[in-house]
C-alpha positions as CSV (number, residue, x, y, z in Angstrom):
1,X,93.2,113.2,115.4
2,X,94.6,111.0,112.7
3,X,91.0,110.7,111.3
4,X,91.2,115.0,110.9
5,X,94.2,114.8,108.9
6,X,93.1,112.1,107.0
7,X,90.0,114.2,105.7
8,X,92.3,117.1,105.3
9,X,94.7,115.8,102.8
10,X,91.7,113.8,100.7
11,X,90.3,117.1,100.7
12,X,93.5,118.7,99.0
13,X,93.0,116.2,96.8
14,X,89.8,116.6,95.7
15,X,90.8,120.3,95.6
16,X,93.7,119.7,93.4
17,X,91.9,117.1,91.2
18,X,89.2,120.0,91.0
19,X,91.6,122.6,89.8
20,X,92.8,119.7,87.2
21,X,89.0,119.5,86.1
22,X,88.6,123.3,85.8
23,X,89.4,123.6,82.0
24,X,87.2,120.5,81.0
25,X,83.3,121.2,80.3
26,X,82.0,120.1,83.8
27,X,84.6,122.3,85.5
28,X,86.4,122.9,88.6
29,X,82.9,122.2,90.7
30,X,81.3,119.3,89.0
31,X,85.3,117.5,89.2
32,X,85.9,118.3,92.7
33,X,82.3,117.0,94.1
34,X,83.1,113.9,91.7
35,X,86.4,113.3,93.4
36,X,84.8,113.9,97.1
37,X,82.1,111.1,96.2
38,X,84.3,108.7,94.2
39,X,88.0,108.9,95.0
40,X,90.5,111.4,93.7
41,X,92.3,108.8,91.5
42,X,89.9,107.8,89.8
43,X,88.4,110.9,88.6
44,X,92.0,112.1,88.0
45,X,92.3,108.6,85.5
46,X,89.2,110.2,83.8
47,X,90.5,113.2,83.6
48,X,93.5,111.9,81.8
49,X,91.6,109.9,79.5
50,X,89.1,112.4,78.1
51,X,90.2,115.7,76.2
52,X,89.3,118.8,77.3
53,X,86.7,120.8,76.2
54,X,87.2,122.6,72.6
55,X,86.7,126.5,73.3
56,X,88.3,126.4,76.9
57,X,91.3,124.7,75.9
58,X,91.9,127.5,72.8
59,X,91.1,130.0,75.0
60,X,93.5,129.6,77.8
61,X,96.4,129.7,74.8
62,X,95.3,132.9,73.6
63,X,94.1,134.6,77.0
64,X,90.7,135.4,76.4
């Protein structure tokens, strides 16, 4: 049982590292399977690290 919850909440955070990665140029996919494979904090230290990508990160200002 504790097994199940452990997969459960390192799935939430793989989800919420995912929706961190959404904006970036490999998106909310790529960053999610990265986080299930590797480990949520590290991807999320990457994802600190790097910028996000140019267009994406204009366009969620303006709302296009």
């Amino acid at each position: 049982m504790a097994s199940a919850a452990f997969v459960i909440v390192y799935l939430i955070f793989c989800l919420l590292v995912g929706l961190c990665g959404a904006p970036r140029r490999a998106g909310f996919f790529a960053t999610f399977i990265l986080s299930v494979f590797f480990t949520p904090v590290l991807v999320l230290l990457v994802l600190m690290f790097t910028a996000p990508a140019r267009g994406r990160a204009q366009d969620a200002g303006t709302g296009r």
